[in-house]
N, C-alpha and C positions, 0 to 999 in steps of 0.2 A: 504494500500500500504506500502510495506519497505523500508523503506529510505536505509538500511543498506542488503549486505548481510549477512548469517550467518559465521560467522569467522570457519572455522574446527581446533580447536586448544580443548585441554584436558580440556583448565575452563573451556568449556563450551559445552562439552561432556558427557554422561555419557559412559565410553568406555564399550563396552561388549565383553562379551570371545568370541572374531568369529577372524577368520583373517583378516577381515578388522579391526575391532578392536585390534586386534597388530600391524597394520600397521601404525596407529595413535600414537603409545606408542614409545617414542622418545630410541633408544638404548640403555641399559647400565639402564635403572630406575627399569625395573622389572626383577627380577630371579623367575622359575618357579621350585621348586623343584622336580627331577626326581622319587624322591617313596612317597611323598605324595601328590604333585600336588598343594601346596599349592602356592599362589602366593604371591614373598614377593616382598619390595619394597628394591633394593641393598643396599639402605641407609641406614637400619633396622641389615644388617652384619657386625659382628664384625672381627677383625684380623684374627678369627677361620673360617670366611666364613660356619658356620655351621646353618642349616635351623632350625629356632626358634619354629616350631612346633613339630619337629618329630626327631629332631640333626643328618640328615644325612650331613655330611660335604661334600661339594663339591668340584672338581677337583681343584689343590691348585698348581703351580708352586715348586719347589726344593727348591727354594731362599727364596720364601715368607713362606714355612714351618719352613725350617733353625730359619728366623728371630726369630720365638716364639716359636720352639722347646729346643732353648738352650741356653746355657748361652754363650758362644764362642766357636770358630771354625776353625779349620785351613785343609783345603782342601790337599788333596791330588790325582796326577796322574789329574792334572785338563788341561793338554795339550795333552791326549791322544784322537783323532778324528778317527771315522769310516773311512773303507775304502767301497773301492765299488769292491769284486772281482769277479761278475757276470757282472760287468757293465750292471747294470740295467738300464731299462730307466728312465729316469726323476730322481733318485734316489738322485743326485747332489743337486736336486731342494731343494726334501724333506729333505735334511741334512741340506742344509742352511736356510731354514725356520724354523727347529728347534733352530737352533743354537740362531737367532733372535729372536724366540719366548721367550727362554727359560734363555738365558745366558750362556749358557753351550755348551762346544764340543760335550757331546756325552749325552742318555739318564737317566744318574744316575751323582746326584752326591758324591765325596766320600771324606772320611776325617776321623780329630779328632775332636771331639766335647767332652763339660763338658755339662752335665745334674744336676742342681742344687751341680755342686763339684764331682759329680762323672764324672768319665772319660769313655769313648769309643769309638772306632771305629766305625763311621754310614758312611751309605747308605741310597741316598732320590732316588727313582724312579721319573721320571719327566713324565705324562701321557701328556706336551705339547710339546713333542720329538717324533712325531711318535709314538702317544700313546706310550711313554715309553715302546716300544719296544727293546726285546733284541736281538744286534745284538753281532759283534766280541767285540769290543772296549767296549759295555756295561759288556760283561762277564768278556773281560780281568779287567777293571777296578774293578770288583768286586771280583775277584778272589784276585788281587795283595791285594788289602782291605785288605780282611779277613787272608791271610797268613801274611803281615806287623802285623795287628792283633794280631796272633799267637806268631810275634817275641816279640812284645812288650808285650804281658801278657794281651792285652785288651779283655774286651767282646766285640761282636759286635752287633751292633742295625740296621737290615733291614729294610726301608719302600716301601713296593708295591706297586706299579700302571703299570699296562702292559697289552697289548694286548694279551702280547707271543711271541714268536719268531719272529724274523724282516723276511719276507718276501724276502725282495731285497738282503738277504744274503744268502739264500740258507740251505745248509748242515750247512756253517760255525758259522749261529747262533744258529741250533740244539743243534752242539758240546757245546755251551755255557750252557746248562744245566746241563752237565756234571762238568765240570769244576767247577764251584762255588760250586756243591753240594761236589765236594771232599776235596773243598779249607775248604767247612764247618766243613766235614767230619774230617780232620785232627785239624783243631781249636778246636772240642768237645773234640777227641784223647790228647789234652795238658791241659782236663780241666778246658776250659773256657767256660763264657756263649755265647748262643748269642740267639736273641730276634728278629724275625718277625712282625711287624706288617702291616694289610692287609688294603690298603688304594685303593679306587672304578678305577676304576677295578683291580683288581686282578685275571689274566686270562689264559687258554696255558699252554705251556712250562715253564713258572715261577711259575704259581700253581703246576705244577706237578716236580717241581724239587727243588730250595732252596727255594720258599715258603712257602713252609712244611716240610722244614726241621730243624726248629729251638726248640730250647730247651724251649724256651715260642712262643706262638703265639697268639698277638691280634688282635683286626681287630677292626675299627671304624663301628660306626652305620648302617647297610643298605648295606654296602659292596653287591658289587657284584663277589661274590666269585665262580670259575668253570673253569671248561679245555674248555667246548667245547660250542659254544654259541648255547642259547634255538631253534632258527630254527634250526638247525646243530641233535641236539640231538631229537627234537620231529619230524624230517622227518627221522630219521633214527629208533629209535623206534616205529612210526607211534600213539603216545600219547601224549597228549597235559599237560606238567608239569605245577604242581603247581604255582604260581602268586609267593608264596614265595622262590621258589627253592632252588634258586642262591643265597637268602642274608646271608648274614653272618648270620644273628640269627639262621635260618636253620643250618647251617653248624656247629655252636657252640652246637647244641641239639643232633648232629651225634659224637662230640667226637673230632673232628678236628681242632677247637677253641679252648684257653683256658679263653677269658672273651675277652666280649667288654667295649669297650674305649672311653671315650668321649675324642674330642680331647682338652678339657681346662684341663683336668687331664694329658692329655698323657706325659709332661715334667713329674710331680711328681711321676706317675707312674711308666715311666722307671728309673728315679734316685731310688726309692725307693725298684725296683726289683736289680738294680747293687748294690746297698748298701749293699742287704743282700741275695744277690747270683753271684754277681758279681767275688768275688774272685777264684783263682785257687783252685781245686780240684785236685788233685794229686791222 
């Protein structure tokens, strides 16, 4: 007879990979890495949030990249907020749930930053804004960037994360592809650099417009790199792609990439590409 019943708590469990055994796995202890499956314990991540088996980095906030990408940073165009000119529904909602998610008015954020004493103009895409989608206010922000940019003599440093084009904006975030590629367009025209690198997801309308358009392009680990998502494309050519299609490694072996990045290098990295290609070009 049992005096006792059995308590359902994790001592004294052995949990197994079913969903009732996630159910038991208290929030926040395990991360399950999305390209290798491995299952880690959060505790086990460092500030880089980068998975210890295979270093695909995972989805990172603006702010919390900031912190460990640079040495200091002074923000710019940080009061410029989306508007809504479809009056979409619910769209209100989702702008303010970004905003609290993320800290930010809108899905990028922008500024001067020092990268070990070098200087540049950066851009963090925020994938907890409406998957860092781009809408008006994301283009405009990033246009003004890159031509301030321009006045000041700086390179500039993009980092990706996006769905693509924001939906609840219509035509007016198409136009946003434009824009920045010509803001970039003119920045290379004065001989200066500027540097992409492609951070999960990297998708759309941002793939296909200034995120390939930079004079360096890296991409971290595993990146999922593509315009158009794999359902989208294998109902439309009626074939079933590759497992590896979309990761950046693919993409680096087509010519499209110029090296991946781990992100504990990516500060000495970019300092050491401004160091000695940062200056104008006349």
């Amino acid at each position: 007879m049992r005096l006792f019943k059995k308590r359902n708590t994790l001592s004294e469990h052995r949990v197994k990979a079913s969903r009732r055994g996630d159910d038991l796995i208290p929030a926040g202890i395990l991360k399950r890495c999305p390209k290798c499956h491995e299952e880690i314990f959060a505790s086990r991540l460092d500030k880089y949030l980068t998975c210890p088996n295979c270093d695909y980095g995972f989805r990172i906030p603006a702010k919390k990249r900031l912190a460990w990408l640079t040495d200091d940073s002074r923000e710019w165009f940080a009061d410029m907020k989306p508007a809504d000119p479809l009056h979409f529904p619910d769209y209100d909602a989702k702008i303010s749930k970004g905003q609290q998610a993320t800290g930010l008015n809108e899905a990028v954020w922008t500024g001067q930053a020092s990268f070990a004493g070098e200087q540049a103009a950066l851009a963090i895409m925020d994938p907890y804004f409406i998957m860092g989608s781009l809408g008006q206010a994301t283009g405009e922000k990033l246009a003004r960037m890159i031509e301030r940019a321009t006045e000041l003599e700086l390179a500039v440093v993009i980092f990706t994360a996006s769905g693509g084009a924001r939906m609840q904006e219509g035509i007016y975030s198409l136009m946003q592809m434009a824009k920045v590629t010509n803001a970039l367009a003119l920045h290379k025209q004065a001989g200066l650099l500027s540097i992409v690198v492609l951070t999960d997801p990297t998708t759309g309308g941002v793939t296909a417009s200034f995120a390939s358009e930079g004079d360096i392009t890296l991409a971290e680990p595993h990146v999922m790199v593509a315009f158009a998502g794999r359902r989208v494309i294998e109902q439309t050519i009626h074939e079933q792609l590759p497992a590896d299609a979309q990761d950046a490694e693919t993409v680096l072996k087509h010519g499209f990439i110029d090296h991946i990045v781990l992100r504990q290098v990516e500060k000495a990295t970019i300092a050491w590409l401004l160091k000695n290609g940062g200056q104008r070009h006349d």
